[in-house]
KEMAR-905539 format. One record per atom (N, C-alpha, C): z, y, x; residue in three letters. Coordinates in steps of 0.05 Angstrom, whole numbers, plus 5000, padded with zeros to 4 digits. Last residue first. Example, Ala and Ser with C-alpha at 12.3 -4.5 7.8 and 13.67 -1.06 7.14 Angstrom:
514249555257SER/514349795273SER/515750015258SER/515648865264ALA/515649105246ALA/515649345264ALA/
END
This chain:
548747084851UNK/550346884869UNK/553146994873UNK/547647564824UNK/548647314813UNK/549847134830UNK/548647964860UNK/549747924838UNK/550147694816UNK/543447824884UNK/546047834900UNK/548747814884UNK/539747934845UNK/539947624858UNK/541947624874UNK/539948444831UNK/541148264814UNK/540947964826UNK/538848674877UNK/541048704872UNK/541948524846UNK/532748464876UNK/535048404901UNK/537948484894UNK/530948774829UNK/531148494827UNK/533048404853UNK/532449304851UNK/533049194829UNK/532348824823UNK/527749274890UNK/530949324902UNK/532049224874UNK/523849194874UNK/524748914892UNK/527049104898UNK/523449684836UNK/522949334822UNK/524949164845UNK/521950014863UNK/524550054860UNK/525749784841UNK/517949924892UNK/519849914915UNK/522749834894UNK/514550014844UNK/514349624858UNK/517749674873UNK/514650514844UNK/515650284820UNK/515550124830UNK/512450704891UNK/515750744883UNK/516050514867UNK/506550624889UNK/508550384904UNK/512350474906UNK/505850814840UNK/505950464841UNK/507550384859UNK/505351264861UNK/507551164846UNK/508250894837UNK/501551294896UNK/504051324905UNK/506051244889UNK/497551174859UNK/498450964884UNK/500951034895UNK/497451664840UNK/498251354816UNK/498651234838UNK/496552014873UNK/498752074856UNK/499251774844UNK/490851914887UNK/493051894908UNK/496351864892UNK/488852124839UNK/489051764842UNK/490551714875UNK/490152574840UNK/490352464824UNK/490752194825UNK/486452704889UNK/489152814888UNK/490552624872UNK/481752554869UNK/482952314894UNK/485752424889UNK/479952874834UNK/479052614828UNK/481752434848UNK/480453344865UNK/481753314844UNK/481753054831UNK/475353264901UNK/478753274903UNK/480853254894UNK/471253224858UNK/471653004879UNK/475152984885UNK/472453774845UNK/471253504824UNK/473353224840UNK/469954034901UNK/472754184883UNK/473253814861UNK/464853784900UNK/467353664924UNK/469953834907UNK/462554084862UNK/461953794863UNK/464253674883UNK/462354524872UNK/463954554853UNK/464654254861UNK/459854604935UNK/462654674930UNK/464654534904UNK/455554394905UNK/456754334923UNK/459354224932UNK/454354914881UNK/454654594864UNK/455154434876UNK/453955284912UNK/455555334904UNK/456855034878UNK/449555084945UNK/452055014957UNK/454755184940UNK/445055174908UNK/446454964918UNK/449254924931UNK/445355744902UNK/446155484881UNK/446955254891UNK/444355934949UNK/446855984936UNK/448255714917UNK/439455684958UNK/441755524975UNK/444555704961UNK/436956044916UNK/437355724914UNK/440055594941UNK/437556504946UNK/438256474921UNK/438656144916UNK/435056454994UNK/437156534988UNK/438856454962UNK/429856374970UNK/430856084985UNK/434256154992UNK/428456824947UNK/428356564925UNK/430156314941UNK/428457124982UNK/430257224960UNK/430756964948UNK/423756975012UNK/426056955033UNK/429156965005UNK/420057124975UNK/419956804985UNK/423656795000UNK/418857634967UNK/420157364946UNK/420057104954UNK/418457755029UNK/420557855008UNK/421457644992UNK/413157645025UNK/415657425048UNK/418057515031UNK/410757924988UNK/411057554986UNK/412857445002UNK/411358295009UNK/412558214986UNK/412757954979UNK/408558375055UNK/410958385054UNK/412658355031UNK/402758295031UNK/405358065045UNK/406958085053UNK/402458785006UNK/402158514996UNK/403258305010UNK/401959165054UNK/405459105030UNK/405358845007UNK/397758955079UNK/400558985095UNK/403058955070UNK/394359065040UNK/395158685058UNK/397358725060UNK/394659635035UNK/394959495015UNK/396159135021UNK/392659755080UNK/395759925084UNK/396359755052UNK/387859585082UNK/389659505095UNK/392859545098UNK/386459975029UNK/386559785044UNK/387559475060UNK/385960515056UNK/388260355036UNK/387960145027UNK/381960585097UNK/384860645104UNK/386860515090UNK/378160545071UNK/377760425104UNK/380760415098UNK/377760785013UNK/378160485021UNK/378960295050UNK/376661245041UNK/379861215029UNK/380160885025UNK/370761235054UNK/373461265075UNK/375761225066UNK/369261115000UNK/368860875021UNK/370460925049UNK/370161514973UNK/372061324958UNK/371361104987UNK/370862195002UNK/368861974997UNK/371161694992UNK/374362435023UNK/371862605027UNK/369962395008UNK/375462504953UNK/375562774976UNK/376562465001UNK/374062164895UNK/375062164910UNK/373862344939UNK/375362044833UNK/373662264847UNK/374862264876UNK/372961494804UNK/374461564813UNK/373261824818UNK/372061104743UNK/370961274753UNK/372561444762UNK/373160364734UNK/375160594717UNK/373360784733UNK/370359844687UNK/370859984714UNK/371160264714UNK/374559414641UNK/371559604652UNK/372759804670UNK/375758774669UNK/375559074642UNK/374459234651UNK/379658314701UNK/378058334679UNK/376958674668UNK/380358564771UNK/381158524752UNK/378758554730UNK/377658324834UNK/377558524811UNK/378658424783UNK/380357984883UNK/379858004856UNK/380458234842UNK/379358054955UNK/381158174926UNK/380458224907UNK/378457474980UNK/377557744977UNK/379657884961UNK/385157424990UNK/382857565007UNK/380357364984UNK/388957054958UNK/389957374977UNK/386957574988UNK/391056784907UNK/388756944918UNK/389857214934UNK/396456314894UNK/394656704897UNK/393056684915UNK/402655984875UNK/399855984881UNK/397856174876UNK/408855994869UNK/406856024864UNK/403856014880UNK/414555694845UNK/412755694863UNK/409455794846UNK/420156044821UNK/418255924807UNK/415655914835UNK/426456014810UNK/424756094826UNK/422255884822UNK/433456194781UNK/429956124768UNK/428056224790UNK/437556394792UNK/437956114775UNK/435056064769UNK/436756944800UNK/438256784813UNK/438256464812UNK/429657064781UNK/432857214779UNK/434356964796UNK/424857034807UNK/426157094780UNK/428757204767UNK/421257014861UNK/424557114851UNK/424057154827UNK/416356574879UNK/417056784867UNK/419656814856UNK/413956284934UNK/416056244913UNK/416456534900UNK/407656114955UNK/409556184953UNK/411856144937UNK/401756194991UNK/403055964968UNK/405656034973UNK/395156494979UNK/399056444991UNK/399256264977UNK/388956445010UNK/389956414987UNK/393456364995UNK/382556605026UNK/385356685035UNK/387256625014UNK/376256515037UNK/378056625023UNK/380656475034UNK/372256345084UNK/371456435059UNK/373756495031UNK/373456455146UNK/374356385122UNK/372456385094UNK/369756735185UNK/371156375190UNK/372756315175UNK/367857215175UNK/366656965165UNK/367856745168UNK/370757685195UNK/368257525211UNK/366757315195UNK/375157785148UNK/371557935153UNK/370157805176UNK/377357245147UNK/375857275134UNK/373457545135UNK/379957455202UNK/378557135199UNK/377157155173UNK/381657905200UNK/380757835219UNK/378657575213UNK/385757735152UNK/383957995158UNK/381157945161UNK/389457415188UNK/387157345157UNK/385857585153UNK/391457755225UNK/390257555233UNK/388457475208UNK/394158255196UNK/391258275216UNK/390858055223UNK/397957905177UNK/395158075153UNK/392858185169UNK/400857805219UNK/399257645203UNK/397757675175UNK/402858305237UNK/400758105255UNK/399657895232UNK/405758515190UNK/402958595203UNK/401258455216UNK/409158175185UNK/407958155166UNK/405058245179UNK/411858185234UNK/411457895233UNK/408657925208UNK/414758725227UNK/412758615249UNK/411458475241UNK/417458495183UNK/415458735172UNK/413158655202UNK/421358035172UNK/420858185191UNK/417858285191UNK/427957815126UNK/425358055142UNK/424458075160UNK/430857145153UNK/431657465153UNK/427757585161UNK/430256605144UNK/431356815122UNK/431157065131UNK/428256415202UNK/431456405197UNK/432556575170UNK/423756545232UNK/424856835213UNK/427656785203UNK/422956085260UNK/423856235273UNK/425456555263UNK/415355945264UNK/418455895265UNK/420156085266UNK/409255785249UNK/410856025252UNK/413856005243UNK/403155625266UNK/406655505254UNK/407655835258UNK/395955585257UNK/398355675268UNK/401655585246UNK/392455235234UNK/391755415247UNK/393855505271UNK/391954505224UNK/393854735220UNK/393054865241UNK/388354075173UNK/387654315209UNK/389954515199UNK/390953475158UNK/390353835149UNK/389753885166UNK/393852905146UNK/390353045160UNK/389753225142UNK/398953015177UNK/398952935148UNK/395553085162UNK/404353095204UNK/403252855213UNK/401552765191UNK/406053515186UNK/405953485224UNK/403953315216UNK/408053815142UNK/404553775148UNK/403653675177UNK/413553755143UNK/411553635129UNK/409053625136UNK/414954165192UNK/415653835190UNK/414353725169UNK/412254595167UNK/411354535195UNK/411454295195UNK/416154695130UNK/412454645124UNK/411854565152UNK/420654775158UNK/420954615136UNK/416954515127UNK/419555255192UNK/420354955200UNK/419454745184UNK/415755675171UNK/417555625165UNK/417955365170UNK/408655695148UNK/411155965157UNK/413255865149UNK/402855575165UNK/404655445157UNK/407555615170UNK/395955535158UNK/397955695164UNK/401255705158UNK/390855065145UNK/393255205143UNK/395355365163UNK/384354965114UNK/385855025139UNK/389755185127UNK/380554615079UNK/382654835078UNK/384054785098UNK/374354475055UNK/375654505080UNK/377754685084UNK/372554465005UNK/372854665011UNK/373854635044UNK/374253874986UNK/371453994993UNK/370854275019UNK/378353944970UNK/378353774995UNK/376053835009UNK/382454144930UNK/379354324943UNK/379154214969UNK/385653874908UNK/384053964898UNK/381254134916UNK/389253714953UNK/387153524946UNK/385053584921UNK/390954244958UNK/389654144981UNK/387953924967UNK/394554314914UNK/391054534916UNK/389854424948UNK/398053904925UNK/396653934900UNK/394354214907UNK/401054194960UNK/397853964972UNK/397353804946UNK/402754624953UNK/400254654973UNK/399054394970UNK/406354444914UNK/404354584899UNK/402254584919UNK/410654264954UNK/407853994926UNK/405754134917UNK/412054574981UNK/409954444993UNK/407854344969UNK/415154844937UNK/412254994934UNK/411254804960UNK/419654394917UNK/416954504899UNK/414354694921UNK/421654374970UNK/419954134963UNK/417354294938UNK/423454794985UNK/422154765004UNK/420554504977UNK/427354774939UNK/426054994946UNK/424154984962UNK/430854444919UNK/428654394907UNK/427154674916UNK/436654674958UNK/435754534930UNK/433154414937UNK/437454835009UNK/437255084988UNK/436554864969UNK/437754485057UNK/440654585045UNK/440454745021UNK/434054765113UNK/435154625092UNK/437254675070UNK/431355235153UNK/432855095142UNK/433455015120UNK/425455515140UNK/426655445171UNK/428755215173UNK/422055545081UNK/423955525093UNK/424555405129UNK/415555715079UNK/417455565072UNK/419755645085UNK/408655845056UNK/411456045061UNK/413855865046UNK/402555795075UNK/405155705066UNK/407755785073UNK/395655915061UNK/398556045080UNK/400956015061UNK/390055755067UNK/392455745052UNK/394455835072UNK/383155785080UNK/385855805088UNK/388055855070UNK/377155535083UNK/379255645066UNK/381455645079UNK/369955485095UNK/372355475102UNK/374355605086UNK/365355555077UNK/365655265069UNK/368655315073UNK/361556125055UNK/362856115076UNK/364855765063UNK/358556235000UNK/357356135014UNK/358956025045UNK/362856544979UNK/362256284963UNK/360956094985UNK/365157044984UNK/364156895001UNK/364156584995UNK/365557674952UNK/366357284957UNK/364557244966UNK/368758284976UNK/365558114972UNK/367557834971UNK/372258624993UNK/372258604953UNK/369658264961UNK/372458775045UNK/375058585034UNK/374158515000UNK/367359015052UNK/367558695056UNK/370258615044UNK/365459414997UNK/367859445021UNK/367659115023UNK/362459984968UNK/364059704978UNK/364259695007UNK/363160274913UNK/364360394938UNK/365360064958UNK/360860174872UNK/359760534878UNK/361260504909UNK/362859674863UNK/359059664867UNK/358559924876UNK/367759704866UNK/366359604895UNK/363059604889UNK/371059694820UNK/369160014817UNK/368059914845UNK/373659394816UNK/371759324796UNK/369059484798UNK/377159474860UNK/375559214865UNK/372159214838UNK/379659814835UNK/378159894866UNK/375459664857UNK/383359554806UNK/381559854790UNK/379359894821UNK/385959374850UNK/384159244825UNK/382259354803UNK/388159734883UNK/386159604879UNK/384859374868UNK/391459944832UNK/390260114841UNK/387259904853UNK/394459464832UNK/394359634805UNK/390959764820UNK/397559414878UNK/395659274870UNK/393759384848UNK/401260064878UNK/397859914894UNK/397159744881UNK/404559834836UNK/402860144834UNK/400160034851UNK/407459424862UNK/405659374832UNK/403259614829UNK/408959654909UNK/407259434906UNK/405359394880UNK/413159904876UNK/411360054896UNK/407659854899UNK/415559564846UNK/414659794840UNK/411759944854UNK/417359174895UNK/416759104875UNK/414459334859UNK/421259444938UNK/418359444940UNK/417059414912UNK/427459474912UNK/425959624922UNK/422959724924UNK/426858864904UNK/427359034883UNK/426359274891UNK/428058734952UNK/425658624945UNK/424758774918UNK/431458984975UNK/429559064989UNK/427458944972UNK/435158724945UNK/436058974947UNK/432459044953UNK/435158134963UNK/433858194941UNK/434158604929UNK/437758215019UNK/434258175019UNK/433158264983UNK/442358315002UNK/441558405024UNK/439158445016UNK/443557854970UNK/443658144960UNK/442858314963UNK/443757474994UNK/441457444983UNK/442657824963UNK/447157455040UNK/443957505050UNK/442257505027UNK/451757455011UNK/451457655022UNK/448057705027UNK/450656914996UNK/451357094972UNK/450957314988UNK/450456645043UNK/449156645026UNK/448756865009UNK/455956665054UNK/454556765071UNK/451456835050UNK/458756295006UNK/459256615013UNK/457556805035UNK/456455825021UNK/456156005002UNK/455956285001UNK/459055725070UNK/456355795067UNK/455155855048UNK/464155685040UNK/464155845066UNK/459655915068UNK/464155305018UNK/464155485004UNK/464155725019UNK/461654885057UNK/460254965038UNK/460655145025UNK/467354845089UNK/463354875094UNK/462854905078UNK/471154665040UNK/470754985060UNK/468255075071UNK/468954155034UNK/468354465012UNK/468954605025UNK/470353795076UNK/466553915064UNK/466454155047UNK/475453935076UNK/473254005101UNK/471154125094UNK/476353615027UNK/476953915035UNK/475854015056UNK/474353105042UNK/473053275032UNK/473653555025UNK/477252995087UNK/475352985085UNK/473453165070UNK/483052995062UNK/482353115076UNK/478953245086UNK/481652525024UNK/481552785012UNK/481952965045UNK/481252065058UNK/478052205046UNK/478552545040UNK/485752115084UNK/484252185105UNK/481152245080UNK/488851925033UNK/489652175056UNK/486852215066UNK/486851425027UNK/486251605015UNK/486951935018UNK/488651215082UNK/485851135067UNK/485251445054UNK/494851185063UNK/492251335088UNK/489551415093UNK/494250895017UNK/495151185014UNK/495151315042UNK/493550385041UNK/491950515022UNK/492450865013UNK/497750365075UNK/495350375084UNK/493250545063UNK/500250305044UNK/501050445061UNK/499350575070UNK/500049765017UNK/500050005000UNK/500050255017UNK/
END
């Protein structure tokens, strides 16, 4: 019996361990996803106003074009750019939006799709799987980095105005709110003209110089939004997780506290049985 109430010492120890980790990385959590969703809330607006804009651009590209509006139907190559996690531990976060990449991989097998893969977690899936991965990109660990965004809106840029793409597509997670992140799938390059009729600009000196410029200054906050809702969503989910975690070992402890409590008492009532039966066998003789 001694034993068994060591036994059970050492789990619940155990698992008070695991919930301090966890409620401890919770709490870290909770801070980085305030942090980042602050900033993501922020852009949102701003972002919406541009796209807005060039998509009213894209419709009006017959008075004012521009290679970022043209498809390239005729170009065989495609690139996807996957935006995952570095580390583990966040739920169903890394798993939903890989499934979504290679659900549009074995859909456009044809297409020859190359990948760009942002974040440990996509890296270790697509190691050993027959995709052409362009570039990895390790190392953001959750936290912003606007640098990181530019080099890689001038690399797809780059690769679809020479031709060695024929379109550019994210794959991402979108922030809903805390408890809801939804993977998504987008057209990043060319840039789809929206459905409706084409709006008539006046533009000082000319709509084809203001295009040179906005542009690019459009890629740039377009993927900084996407790393945004990507980095908010994997915040947010390892909240959850390790806040169910947490609850799930709180459960557990209380489970063993409890059944530490009946073993202990078993073994009073047995102790206090063989002293009571020993005092009445002394008593009789």
């Amino acid at each position: 019996m001694s034993q068994s109430i060591k036994q059970i010492k050492n789990r619940i120890r155990s698992v008070e361990n695991t919930k301090k980790v966890t409620g401890a990385m919770q709490m870290i959590s909770v801070v980085k996803l305030n942090r980042i969703q602050a900033r993501l809330l922020a852009l949102r607006p701003y972002a919406a106003r541009l796209e807005n804009l060039m998509h009213d651009l894209a419709n009006a590209s017959g008075r004012a074009p521009s290679g970022y509006f043209n498809q390239r139907e005729d170009v065989p190559g495609s690139i996807l750019v996957l935006f995952a996690a570095d580390n583990g531990l966040c739920g169903l976060y890394n798993q939903n939006v890989m499934s979504l990449a290679q659900e549009f991989l074995e859909k456009n097998k044809a297409k020859k799709i190359k990948l760009i893969l942002i974040g440990q977690k996509g890296a270790s899936y697509f190691k050993n799987r027959p995709v052409e991965i362009l570039n990895t990109y390790t190392g953001l660990n959750g936290k912003f980095d606007p640098d990181f965004c530019d080099k890689t809106t001038q690399q797809l840029s780059d690769l679809f105005l020479s031709g060695q793409a024929g379109s550019v597509h994210l794959a991402y997670t979108y922030f809903k709110n805390s408890l809801i992140q939804k993977p998504v799938l987008e057209q990043f390059l060319s840039i789809p003209p929206r459905p409706g009729k084409a709006i008539e600009y006046i533009a000082e000196p000319d709509l084809a110089s203001i295009l040179a410029d906005l542009i690019p200054q459009y890629l740039k906050v377009k993927l900084q939004l996407v790393l945004l809702e990507s980095l908010t969503s994997e915040h947010a989910a390892r909240t959850v997780s390790m806040k169910t975690a947490t609850d799930n070992a709180k459960e557990l402890l209380d489970g063993l506290v409890l059944f530490r409590n009946k073993v202990r008492q078993a073994g009073i009532t047995q102790d206090i049985l063989e002293i009571t039966s020993s005092a009445e066998a002394l008593r009789s003789g």
